[in-house]
N, C-alpha and C positions, 0 to 999 in steps of 0.2 A: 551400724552400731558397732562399738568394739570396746573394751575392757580394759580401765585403762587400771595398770595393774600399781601403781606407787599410790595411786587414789583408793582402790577396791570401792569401785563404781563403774558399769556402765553407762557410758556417753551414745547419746543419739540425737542424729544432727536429720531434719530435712523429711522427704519420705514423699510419697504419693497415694492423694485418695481418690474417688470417683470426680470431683469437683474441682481437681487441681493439685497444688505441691505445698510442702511446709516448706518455713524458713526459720523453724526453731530449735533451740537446744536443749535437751533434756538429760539427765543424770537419773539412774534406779540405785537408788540406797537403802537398805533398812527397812527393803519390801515392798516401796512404793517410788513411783517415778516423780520427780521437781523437775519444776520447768528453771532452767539455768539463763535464759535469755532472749529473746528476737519474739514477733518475727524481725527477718534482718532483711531491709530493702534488697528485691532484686536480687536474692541470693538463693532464691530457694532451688533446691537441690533432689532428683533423685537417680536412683541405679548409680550412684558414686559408689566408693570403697573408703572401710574405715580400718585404720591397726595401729597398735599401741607400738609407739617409737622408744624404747626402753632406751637409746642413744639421749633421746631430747629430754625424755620422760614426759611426752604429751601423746595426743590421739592426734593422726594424721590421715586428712583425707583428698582422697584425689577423685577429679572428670565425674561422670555424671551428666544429667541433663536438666540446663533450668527450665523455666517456665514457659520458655520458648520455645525448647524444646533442643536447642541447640551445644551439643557437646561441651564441655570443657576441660580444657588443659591446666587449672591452677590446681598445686599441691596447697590446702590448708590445715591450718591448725586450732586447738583451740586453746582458749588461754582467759584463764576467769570464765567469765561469761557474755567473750565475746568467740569470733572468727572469724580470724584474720590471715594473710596470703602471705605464704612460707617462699612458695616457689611461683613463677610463667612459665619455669624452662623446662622442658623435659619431652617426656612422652607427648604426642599428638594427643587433641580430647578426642576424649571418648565415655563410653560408661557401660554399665555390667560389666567389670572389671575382677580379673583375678589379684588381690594382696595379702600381702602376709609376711612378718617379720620374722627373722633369723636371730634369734635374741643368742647364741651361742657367737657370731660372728658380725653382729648387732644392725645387720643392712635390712633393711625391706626392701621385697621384691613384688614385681609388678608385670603382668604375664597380661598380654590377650585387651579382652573388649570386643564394643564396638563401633563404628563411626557410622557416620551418613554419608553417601554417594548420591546427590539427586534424593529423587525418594524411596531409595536403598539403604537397606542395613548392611555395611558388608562386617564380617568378622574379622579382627587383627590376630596375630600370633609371634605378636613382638615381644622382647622380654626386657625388662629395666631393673637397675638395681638403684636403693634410695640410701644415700651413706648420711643420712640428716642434713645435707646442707644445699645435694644437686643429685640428679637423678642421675645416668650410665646407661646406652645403651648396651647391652648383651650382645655379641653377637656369635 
């Protein structure tokens, strides 16, 4: 979930419950949550990261894990009410991801995770920078 602040709504994409993952969009406005869209084939999404890209002026999410359970490396976005692929390129997938935007210096930054080794979780400690168009690694 994240706050998308030119809207003054929060946006919430995805999630996991005992039964499996969502693949919908939701908006809370005015005290109550709408459903904005999906579900959306094959897209369903959780342990992602979400932050308001005050550069694009949209909500940006990255990695996570679908239904399969398998990582992912796409940066997306949303736009109306749909969700659609910003970026492939960047950081390895992964998900429980640290994000958070620099609205002073207008980049979001992207710390850490996790991946799958076999059937290991290892932790990363990598750090990216997100300048709205392509991700940077930090090093």
């Amino acid at each position: 979930m994240a706050y998308h602040k030119q809207a003054d709504k929060a946006i919430l994409y995805g999630g996991l419950w005992i039964n499996g993952q969502y693949a919908d969009l939701w908006e809370w406005s005015d005290g109550k949550w709408n459903s904005r869209g999906g579900p959306y084939d094959n897209s369903s999404l959780d342990h992602h990261a979400m932050v308001y890209d005050e550069k694009l002026e949209r909500v940006i999410m990255f990695g996570g894990k679908n239904y399969r359970y398998q990582v992912q490396q796409n940066t997306l976005t949303v736009v109306g009410d749909k969700v659609i692929v910003l970026s492939r390129d960047g950081p390895s997938g992964r998900h429980s991801i640290g994000l958070a935007y620099d609205s002073q210096h207008r980049y979001g930054y992207l710390y850490g995770g996790k991946e799958y080794q076999g059937d290991n979780q290892v932790a990363l400690g990598d750090f990216w920078k997100w300048d709205g168009e392509k991700w940077e690694k930090i090093e």
